[in-house]
N, C-alpha and C positions, 0 to 999 in steps of 0.2 A: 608831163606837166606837174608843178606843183601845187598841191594843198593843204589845207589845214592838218592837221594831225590829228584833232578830232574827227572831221570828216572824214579822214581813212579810216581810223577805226571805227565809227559809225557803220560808216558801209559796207565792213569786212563782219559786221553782223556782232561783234564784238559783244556792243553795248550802246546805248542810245545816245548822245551828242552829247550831252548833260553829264553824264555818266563816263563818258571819255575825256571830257577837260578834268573830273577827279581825278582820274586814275594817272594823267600828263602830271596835273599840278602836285600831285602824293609822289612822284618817281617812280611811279609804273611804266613807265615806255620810256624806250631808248631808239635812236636812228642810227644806225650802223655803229654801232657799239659805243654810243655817248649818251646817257640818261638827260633827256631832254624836259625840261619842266617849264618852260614858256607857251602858255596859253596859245601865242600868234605866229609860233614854231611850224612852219611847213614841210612838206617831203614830197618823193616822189612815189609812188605806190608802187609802179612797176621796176624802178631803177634802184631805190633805196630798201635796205635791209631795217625792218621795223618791226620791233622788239613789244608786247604786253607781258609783263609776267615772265621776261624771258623767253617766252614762244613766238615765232616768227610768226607773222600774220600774212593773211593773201586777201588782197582787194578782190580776187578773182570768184564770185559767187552769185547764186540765182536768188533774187530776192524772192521769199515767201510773205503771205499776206493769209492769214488763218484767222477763220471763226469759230469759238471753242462755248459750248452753251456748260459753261460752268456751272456744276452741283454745288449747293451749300455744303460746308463739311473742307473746302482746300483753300489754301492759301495764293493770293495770285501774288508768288516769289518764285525764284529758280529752286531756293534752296529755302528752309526753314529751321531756326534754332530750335524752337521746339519740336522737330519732327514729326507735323502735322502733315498730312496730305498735300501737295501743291499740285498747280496747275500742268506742271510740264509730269507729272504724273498718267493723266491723261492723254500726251499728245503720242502715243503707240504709233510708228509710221511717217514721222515726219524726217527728215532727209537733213534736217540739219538742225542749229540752234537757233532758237527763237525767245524772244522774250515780250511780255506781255506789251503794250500797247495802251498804259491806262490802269485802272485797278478797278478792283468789285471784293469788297470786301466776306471774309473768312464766312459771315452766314447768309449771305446773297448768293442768287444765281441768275445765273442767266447770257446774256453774250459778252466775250472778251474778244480781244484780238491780240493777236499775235503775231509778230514778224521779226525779222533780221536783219529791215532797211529801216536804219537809225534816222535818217531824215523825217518817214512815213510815221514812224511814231512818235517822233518829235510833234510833228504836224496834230496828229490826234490826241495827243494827251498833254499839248499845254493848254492852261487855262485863255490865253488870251485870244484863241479861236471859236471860244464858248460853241461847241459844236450840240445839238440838241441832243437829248438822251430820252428816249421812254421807258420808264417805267412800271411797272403792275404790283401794286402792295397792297397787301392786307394785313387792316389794324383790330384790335379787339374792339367789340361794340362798335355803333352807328354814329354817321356824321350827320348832322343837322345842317342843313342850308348855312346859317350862322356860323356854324366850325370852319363850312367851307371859303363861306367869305375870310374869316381869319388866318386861313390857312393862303388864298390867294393876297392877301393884306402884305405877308410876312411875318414870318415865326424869327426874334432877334435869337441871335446865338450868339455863345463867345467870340467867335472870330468871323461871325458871317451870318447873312438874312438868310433862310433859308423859305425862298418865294419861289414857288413851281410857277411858272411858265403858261402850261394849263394843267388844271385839275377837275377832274371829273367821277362822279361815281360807277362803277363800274358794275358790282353785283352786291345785293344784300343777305347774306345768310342772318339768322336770328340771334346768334351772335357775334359775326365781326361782319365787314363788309368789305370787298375787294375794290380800288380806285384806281386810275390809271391818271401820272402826271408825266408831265415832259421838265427835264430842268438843262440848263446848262451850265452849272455851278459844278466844281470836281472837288468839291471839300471833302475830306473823312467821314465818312460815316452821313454826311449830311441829313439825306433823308429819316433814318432810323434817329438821328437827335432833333430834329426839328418835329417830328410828329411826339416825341418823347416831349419835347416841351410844353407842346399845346396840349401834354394829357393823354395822349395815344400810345399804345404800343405797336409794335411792327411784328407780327409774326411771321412775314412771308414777306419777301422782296425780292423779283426777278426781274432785269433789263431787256429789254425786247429789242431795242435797237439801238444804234449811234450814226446817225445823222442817217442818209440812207442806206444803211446796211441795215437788213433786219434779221432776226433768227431765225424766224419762217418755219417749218416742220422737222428743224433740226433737234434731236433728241438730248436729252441730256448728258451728259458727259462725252458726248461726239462730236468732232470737230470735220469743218470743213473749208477746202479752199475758198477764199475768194474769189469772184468773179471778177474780167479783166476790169466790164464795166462798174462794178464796183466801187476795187481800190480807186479807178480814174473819175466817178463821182465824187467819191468822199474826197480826194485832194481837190477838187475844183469847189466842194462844199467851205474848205477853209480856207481860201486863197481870198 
């Protein structure tokens, strides 16, 4: 049967959907020896010979679905120009390639995901499934009831409101205080420039869950599979 040619390569663990229409429309893949560059180009996966980079590719593989409680300090990339720490540094054990599922930016920590089935992370890191996120931050100094309300109001940003969802105080030390919000917003940096606007600083920001997957007593730089029930929640969460 035929299909897309991003789809195979999605599937073949390649690269995410998104990420495989560049590599079609740049003259990266070729179908039995013809460099193919039409977005709506199909093949067959088991009959036709299909080329990335030169490399023959095989449809034939086990998808993984991984939960990685990322330390602040890496980069969530395969590869990094400045040769900082990445994620797939930490995945020691895993049986294939995988690539992240979303981002959490270079001083955050906490849960990423990772996989090989370009559909699955298609699903979880476009914006237009707003899937919930919790997070746990601490800002320097204390919030007053009043910050809170301005902070659930909307904080405007260049490109985006950044309005948590819910927000709540969490613990007060004497000087910063630890809160917990939920957002579904996937913008850069979001949280860390929305509390920057309202006058905060972020010293700490670690993600506790995405939709319901959560990190649970999984340690820091240790990853682990997902459960069947899981992945099959979280796809039923964005559908």
């Amino acid at each position: 049967m035929k299909e897309r040619l991003q789809k195979i390569i999605s599937a073949a663990g390649i690269a995410s959907r998104r990420r495989a229409e560049e590599m079609i429309a740049s003259g990266r893949v070729s179908v039995n020896g013809e460099v193919v560059k039409e977005l709506g180009s199909k093949a067959n996966a088991v009959k036709d010979v299909i080329r990335v980079d030169g490399k023959v590719i095989s449809a034939e593989k086990t998808n993984l679905y991984i939960a990685l409680n990322k330390p602040a300090g890496y980069v969530t990339t395969l590869h990094d120009p400045q040769n900082r720490p990445t994620v797939v540094d930490l995945l020691s054990g895993v049986p294939e390639r995988v690539y992240p599922a979303g981002r959490l930016d270079y001083d955050s920590a906490g849960l990423l995901l990772l996989t090989n089935d370009g559909d699955f992370a298609q699903k979880v890191q476009h914006p237009s499934y707003q899937i919930p996120k919790v997070y746990r931050v601490k800002i320097q100094g204390r919030l007053l009831a009043e910050d809170l309300k301005k902070i659930r109001d909307g904080i405007r940003l260049d490109d985006c409101i950044f309005r948590p969802e819910q927000i709540q105080v969490e613990k007060v030390n004497p000087r910063s205080c630890w809160l917990q919000l939920t957002l579904r917003e996937g913008k850069n940096r979001i949280i860390r420039r929305g509390f920057e606007a309202a006058g905060w600083r972020v010293s700490r920001l670690e993600r506790k869950s995405i939709g319901p997957v959560h990190i649970g007593t999984l340690k820091e730089g240790l990853w682990r599979n997902l459960t069947t029930k899981e992945v099959t929640d979280l796809i039923k969460s964005v559908k």
